[in-house]
C-alpha positions as CSV (number, residue, x, y, z in Angstrom):
1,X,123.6,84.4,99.7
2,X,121.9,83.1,103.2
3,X,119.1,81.2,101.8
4,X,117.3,81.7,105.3
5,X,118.1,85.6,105.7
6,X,116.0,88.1,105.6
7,X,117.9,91.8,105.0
8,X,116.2,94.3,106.0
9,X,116.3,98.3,104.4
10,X,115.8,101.2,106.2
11,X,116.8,104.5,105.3
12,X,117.2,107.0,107.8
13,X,117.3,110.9,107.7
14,X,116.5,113.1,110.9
15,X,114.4,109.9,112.3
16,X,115.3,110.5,116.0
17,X,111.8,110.4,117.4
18,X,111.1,107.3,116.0
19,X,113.9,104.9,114.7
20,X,114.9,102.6,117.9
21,X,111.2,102.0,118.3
22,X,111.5,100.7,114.9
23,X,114.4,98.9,115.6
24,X,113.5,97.2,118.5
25,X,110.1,96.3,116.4
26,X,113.2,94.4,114.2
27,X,114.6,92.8,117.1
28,X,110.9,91.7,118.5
29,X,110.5,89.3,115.8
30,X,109.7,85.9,116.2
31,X,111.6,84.8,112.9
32,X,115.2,85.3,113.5
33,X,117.5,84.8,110.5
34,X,117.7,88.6,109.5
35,X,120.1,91.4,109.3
36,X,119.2,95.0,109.8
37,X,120.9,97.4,107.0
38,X,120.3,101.0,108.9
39,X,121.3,103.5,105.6
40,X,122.0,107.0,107.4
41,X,121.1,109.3,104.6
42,X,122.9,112.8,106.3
43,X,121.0,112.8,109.1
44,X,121.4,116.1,111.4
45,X,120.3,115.3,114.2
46,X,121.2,112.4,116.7
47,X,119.5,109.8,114.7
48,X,123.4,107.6,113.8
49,X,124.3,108.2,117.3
50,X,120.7,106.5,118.3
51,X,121.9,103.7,115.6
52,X,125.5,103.4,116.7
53,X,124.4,102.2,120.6
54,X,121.6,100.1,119.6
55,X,123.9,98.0,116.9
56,X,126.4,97.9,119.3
57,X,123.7,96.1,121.9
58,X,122.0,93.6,118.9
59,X,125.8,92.8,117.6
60,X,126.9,91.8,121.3
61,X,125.8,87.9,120.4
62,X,125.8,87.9,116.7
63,X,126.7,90.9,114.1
64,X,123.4,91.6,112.3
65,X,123.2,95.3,112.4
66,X,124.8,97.2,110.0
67,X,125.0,100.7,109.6
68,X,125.7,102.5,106.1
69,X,126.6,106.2,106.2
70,X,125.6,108.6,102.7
71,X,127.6,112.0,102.3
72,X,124.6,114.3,102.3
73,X,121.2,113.9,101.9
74,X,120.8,111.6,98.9
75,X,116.9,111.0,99.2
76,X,114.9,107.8,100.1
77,X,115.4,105.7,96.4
78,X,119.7,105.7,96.9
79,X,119.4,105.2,100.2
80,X,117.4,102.2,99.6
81,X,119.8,101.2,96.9
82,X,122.5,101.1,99.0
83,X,121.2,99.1,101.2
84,X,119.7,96.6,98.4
85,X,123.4,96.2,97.0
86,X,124.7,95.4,100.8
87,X,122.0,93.0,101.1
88,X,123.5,88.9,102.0
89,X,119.8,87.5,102.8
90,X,117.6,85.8,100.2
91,X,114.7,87.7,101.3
92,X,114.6,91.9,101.1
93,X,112.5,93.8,103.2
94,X,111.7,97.5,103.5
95,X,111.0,99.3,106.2
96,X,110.2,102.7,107.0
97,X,112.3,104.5,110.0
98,X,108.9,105.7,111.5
99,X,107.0,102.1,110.8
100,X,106.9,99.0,113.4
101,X,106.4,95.5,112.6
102,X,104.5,92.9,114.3
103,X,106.4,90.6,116.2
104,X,105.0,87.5,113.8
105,X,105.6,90.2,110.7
106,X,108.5,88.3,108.7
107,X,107.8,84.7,110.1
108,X,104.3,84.6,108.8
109,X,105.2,86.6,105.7
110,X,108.6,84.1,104.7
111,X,106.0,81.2,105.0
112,X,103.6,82.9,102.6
113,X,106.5,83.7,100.4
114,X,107.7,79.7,100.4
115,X,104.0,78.1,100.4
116,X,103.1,80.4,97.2
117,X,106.5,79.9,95.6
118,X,106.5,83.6,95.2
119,X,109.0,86.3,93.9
120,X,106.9,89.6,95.6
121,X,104.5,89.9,98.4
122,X,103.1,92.1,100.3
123,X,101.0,92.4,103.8
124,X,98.0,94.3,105.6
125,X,98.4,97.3,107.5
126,X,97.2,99.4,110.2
127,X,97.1,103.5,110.3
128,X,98.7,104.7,113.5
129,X,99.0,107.9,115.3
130,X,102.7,109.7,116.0
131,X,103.4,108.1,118.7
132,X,102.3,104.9,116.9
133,X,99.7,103.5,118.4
134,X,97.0,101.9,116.0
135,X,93.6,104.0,115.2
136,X,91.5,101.1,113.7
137,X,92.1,101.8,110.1
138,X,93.0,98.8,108.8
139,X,94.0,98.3,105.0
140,X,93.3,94.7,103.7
141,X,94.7,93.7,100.3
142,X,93.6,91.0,97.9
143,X,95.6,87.4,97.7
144,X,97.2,88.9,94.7
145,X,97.4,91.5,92.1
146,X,99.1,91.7,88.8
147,X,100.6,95.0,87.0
148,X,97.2,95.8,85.5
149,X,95.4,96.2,88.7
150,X,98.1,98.0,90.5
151,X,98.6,100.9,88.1
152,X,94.9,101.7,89.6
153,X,95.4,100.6,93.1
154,X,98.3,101.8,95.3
155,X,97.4,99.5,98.1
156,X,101.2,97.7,98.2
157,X,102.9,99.6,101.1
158,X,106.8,99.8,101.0
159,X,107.0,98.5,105.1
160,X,105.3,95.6,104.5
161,X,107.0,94.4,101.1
162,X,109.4,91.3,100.3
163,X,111.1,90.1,97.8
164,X,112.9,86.7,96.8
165,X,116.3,87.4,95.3
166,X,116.4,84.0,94.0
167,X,113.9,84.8,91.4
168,X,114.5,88.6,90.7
169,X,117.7,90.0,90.9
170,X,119.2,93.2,93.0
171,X,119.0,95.3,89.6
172,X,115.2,94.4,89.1
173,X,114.4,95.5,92.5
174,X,116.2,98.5,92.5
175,X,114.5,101.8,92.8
176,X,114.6,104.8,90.4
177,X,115.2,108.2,91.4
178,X,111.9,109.5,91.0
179,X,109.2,111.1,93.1
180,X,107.2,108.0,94.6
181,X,110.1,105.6,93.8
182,X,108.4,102.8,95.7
183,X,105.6,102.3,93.7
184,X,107.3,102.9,90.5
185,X,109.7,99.9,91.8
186,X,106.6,97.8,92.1
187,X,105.7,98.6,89.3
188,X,108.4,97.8,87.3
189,X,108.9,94.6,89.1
190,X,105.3,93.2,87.9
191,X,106.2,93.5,84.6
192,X,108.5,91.4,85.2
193,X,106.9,88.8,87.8
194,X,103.0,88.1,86.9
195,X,101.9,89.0,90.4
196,X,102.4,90.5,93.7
197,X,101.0,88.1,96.9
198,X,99.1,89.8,99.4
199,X,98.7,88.6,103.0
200,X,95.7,90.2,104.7
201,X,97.2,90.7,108.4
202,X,97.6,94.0,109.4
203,X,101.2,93.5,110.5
204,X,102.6,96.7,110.2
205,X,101.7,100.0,111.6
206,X,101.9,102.5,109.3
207,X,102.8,105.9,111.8
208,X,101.5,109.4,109.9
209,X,103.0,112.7,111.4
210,X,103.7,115.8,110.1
211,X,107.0,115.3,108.8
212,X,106.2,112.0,107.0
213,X,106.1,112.8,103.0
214,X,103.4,110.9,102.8
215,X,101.3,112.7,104.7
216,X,100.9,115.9,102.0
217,X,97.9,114.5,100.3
218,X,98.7,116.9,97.6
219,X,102.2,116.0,97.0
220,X,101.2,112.4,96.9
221,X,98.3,113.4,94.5
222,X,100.7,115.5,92.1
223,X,103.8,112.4,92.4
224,X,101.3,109.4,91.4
225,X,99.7,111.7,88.4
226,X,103.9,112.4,87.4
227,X,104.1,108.0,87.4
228,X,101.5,108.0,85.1
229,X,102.6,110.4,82.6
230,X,106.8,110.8,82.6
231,X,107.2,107.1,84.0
232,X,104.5,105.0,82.7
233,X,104.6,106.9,80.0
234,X,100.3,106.6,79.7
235,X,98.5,108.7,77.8
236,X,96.4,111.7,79.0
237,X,92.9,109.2,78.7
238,X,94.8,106.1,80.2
239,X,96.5,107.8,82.7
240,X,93.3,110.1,84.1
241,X,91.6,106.5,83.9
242,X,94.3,105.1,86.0
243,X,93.9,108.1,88.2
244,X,90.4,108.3,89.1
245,X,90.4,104.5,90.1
246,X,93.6,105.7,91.9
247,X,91.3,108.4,94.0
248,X,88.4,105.9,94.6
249,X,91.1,103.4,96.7
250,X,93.1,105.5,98.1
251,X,89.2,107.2,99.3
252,X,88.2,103.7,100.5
253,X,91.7,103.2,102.6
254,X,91.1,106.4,104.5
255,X,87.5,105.4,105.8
């Protein structure tokens, strides 16, 4: 393991319009000690041919870009697996192939991580348009939340997570194949870990279009309620508890 390295996760399927502005986000950074683990997950359209010449530019000095190709479209949780189990870096980021990182994104976010002696943390955000340009919707999150809080507060975002794999391992962190696997995967991980640190910089731009899951308020609404009752395993007063507060924040982050 690179005790220095950050590896970096992001699954790719049909990601054309966006993915080497996310890239090049990667190579913007300030901090340098990464690795960039591109998991093609069946893509149909040019999106690995997009991948294959911009690796082949970044690996000209050092080889830091690697690309992972899935038979078939295996969905966002095994793609992220596989790139968890290729990870060499002490530190694992995710990052979505339509999301862009501040330059200063990992170098102020590893110095968080060290300072705090921390196992999971988290950043800010911004909302931004397709073509990714911020709006001014800014999400701030608190210094740190525990397991309790986050069941009723979905405010981690999978772009701006990291984890130390010196204090969890690659099977803590891994995700389960189930609708909304990111936040199950937090979840799991703070029963493990007591918190979650939060840095309140807005350091990644978090891009909404049409073909982003995400986007289907319903979907998400129908996915978090399914964490609640087949994952969590709540009961029907716990879990439409956990639910409304889940409404109220989710409310707050869209004004």
């Amino acid at each position: 393991m690179n005790e220095e390295m950050v590896s970096i996760v992001i699954p790719v399927y049909n990601a054309s319009a966006y993915i080497a502005d996310t890239i090049l986000s990667v190579k913007s950074q300030t901090y340098t000690d990464w690795e960039l683990l591109l998991v093609d997950d069946g893509s149909t359209d040019n999106s690995l041919s997009i991948m294959q010449e911009l690796a082949a530019d970044l690996n000209k000095e050092k080889e830091r870009v690697h690309i992972i190709e899935l038979g078939g479209n295996s969905k966002a949780a095994k793609a992220r697996n596989a790139g968890i189990k290729a990870a060499a870096g002490r530190y694992l980021a995710f990052l979505d192939a339509d999301d862009l990182w501040d330059p200063e994104k990992l170098k102020k976010q590893v110095a968080m991580m060290r300072e705090n002696d921390c196992a999971f943390s988290f950043t800010g955000y911004e909302f931004a348009d397709e073509d990714g340009i911020g709006v001014q919707k800014i999400v701030h999150v608190p210094q740190k939340i525990n397991y309790r809080r986050a069941v009723k507060n979905t405010t981690i975002f999978t772009s701006t997570v990291m984890f130390d794999l010196t204090k969890l391992s690659k099977e803590e962190v891994e995700m389960p194949d189930v609708p909304s696997e990111d936040t199950a995967t937090w979840w799991k991980v703070l029963k493990i870990v007591p918190y979650a640190y939060g840095l309140d910089e807005d350091l990644t731009l978090y891009r909404r279009s049409g073909a982003t899951l995400s986007s289907n308020k319903i979907e998400a609404v129908k996915r978090t309620w399914n964490l609640y009752r087949n994952v969590e395993h709540f009961g029907p007063v716990k879990s439409a508890y956990c639910f409304c507060c889940y409404l109220i924040h989710a409310i707050i982050r869209r004004m």
